[in-house]
Each structure stands twice: as structure tokens, then as C-alpha cells.
Legacy VTK file of the C-alpha trace (Angstrom):
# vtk DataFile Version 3.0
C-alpha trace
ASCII
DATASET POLYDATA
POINTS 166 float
56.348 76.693 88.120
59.858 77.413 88.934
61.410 78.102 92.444
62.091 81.703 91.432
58.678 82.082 89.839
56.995 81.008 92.941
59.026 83.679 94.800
57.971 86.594 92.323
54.688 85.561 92.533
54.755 85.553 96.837
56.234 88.982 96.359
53.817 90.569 94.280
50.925 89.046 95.919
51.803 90.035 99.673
54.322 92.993 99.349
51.601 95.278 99.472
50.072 93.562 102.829
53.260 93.228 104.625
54.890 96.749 103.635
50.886 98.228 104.732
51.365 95.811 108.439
54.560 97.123 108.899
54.092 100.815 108.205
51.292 101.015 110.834
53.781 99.602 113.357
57.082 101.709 112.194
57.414 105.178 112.404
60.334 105.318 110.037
60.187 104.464 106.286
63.711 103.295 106.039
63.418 101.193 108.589
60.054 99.789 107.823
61.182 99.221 103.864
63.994 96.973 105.946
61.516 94.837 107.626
59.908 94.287 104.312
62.903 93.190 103.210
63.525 90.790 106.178
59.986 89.203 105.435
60.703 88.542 102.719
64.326 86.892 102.821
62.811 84.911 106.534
59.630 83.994 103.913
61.875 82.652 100.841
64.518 80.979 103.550
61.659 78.949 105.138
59.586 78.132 102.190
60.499 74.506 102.089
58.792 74.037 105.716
55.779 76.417 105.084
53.038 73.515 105.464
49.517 73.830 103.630
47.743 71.825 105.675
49.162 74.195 108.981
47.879 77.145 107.960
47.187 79.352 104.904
49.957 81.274 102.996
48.695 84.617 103.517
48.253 83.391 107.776
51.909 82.186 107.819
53.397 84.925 105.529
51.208 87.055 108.531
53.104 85.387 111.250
56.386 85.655 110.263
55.568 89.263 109.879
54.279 90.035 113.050
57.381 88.123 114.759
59.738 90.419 112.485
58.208 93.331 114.025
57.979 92.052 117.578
62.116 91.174 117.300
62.844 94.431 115.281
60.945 96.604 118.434
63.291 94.135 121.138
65.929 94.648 119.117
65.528 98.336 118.799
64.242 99.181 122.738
67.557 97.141 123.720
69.902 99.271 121.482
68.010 102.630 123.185
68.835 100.927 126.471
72.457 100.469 126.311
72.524 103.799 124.645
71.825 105.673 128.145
73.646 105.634 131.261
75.677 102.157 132.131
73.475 100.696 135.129
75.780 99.868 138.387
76.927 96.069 138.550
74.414 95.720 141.654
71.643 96.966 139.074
72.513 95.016 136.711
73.025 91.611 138.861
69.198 92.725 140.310
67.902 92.852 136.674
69.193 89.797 135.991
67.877 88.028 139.090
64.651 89.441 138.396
64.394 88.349 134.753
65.513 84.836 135.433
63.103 85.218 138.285
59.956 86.025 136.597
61.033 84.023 134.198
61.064 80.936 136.468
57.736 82.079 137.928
56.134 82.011 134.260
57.109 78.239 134.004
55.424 77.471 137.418
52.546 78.968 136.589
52.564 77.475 132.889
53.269 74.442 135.038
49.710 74.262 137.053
46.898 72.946 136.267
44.288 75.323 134.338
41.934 75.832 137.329
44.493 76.714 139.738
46.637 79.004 137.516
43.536 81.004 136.439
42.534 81.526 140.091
46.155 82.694 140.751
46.104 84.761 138.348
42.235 86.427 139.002
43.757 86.615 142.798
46.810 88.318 142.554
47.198 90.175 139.320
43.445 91.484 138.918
42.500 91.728 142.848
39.713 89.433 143.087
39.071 88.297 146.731
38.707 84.457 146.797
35.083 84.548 147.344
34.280 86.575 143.984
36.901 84.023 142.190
34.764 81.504 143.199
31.188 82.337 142.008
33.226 83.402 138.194
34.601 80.101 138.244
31.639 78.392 139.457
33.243 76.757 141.860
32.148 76.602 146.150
34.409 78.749 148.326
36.285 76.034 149.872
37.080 74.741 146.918
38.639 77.790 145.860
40.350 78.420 149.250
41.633 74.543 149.029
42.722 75.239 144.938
44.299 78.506 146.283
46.266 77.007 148.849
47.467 73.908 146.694
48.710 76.372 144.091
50.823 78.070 146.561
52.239 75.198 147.436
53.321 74.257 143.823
54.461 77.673 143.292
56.679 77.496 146.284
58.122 74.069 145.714
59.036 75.126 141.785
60.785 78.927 142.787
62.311 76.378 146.095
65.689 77.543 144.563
64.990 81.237 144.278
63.775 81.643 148.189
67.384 82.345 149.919
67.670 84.870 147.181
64.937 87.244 147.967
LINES 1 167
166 0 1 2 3 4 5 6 7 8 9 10 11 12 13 14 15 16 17 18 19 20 21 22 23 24 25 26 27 28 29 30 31 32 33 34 35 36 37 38 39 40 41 42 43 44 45 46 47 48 49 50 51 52 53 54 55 56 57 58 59 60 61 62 63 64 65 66 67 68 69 70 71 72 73 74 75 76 77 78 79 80 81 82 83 84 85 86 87 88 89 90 91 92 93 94 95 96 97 98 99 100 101 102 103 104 105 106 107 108 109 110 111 112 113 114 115 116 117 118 119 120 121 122 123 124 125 126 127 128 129 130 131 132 133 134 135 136 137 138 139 140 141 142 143 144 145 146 147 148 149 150 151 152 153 154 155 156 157 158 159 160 161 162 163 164 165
């Protein structure tokens, strides 16, 4: 089977699929008939490193996809954005901060070990007092206190640069 074949024969097989994915995420038609389109040119652009023994055709066809669609909506909200009012130079320089900020905080938490990072996160983005943390993980209470406290202190030695800033 030729090159091109093989490319006729991904289109007719998963056009359907992909043009169905995207039109449940994208209001417009024109727009989503230009995803399609993407797909497919990202699809026939990265065939030579599409690897069987990764994943299935249909699952990486799926993937690329999805990440069309997740770029197209960044792509889109960010045009929206510069289309209103020009933020201050203050606002912006904030935004900035922040992003690089939470940014940075990501990679320290990515950075800790599982236990710690999961009671982190139970703690301060779903409210869980220490005590409750501790009988869901399973774990005695001064444990948790002691894993609480360690994580703090890895947090605060990896944002080290950011604290004069806040």
C-alpha cells in the first residue's frame, strides 16, 4: 500500500469520528470543518512517528484530536481577550507574576513526593482539616501533621525566589 493510499484510507475510516468529536465541542461549522482539517494535516505530518506498539490508531488519531481542540479553544479565548479593553501595565505585570507564579507552584508540587502532595492538596484546595486527611489516607495524625509540615517546607524552599515578591 502506497503512502497516499494509507492516507485515503485514515481519512475515510476516522473523518466521520473526528468531524462527530469536534462538532460536540464547536459551536460553529466553519470552524469545526477547520479543525477537521487540522487533524488531519497534524495526523498525515506525524505519521512516520505514530508507534503501534504505543497505542492504537484510532487512540492516537483521538489524541491528537482532543489536543487540536484544547489549542483551538486557547487560541480562540486569547484572541476574545485581547479583543476587549487593553489591561493597565500594572495589570498586566500582576498577570504575569501570577502565571509564572502558579506556574512555579505547579512544579513544586509536581516536585513532592506522592503522599505529601496529595495531603497538600486534600488540605488546602478541598478543606480537609488534617485530622480527616489522615484517617482517608490511612495514615496516624502525627504523621500527617509531620508530612504536612515537611511539605511546607519544600514548598517554601522551591517558590524561595518568589517570597520578596508577594
Amino acid at each position: 500500500m502506497t503512502e497516499e493510499e494509507k492516507k485515503k484510507r485514515i481519512y475515510e475510516e476516522y473523518q466521520e469520528k473526528v468531524r462527530r468529536y469536534i462538532s460536540g465541542k464547536v459551536q460553529n461549522p466553519h470552524d469545526a470543518e477547520d479543525l477537521v482539517s487540522c487533524v488531519f494535516v497534524k495526523v498525515y505530518q506525524k505519521l512516520d512517528e505514530f508507534d503501534e506498539t504505543k497505542a492504537s490508531l484510532s487512540t492516537w488519531i483521538y489524541v491528537i484530536t482532543q489536543r487540536t481542540v484544547v489549542d483551538w479553544f486557547r487560541t480562540a479565548k486569547t484572541a476574545s481577550e485581547l479583543s476587549e479593553a487593553i489591561p493597565a501595565a500594572e495589570d498586566v505585570e500582576h498577570s504575569v507574576f501570577r502565571g509564572e507564579l502558579l506556574e512555579a507552584l505547579t512544579r513544586a508540587l509536581k516536585a513532592l513526593p506522592e503522599r505529601e502532595r496529595d495531603l497538600i492538596i486534600l488540605h488546602y484546595y478541598t478543606g480537609y482539616k488534617l485530622k480527616e486527611i489522615a484517617e482517608r489516607m490511612d495514615i496516624s495524625y502525627t504523621t500527617a501533621k509531620v508530612a504536612h509540615s515537611s511539605a511546607l517546607g519544600r514548598l517554601k524552599r522551591a517558590l524561595a525566589h518568589y517570597q520578596d515578591c508577594v
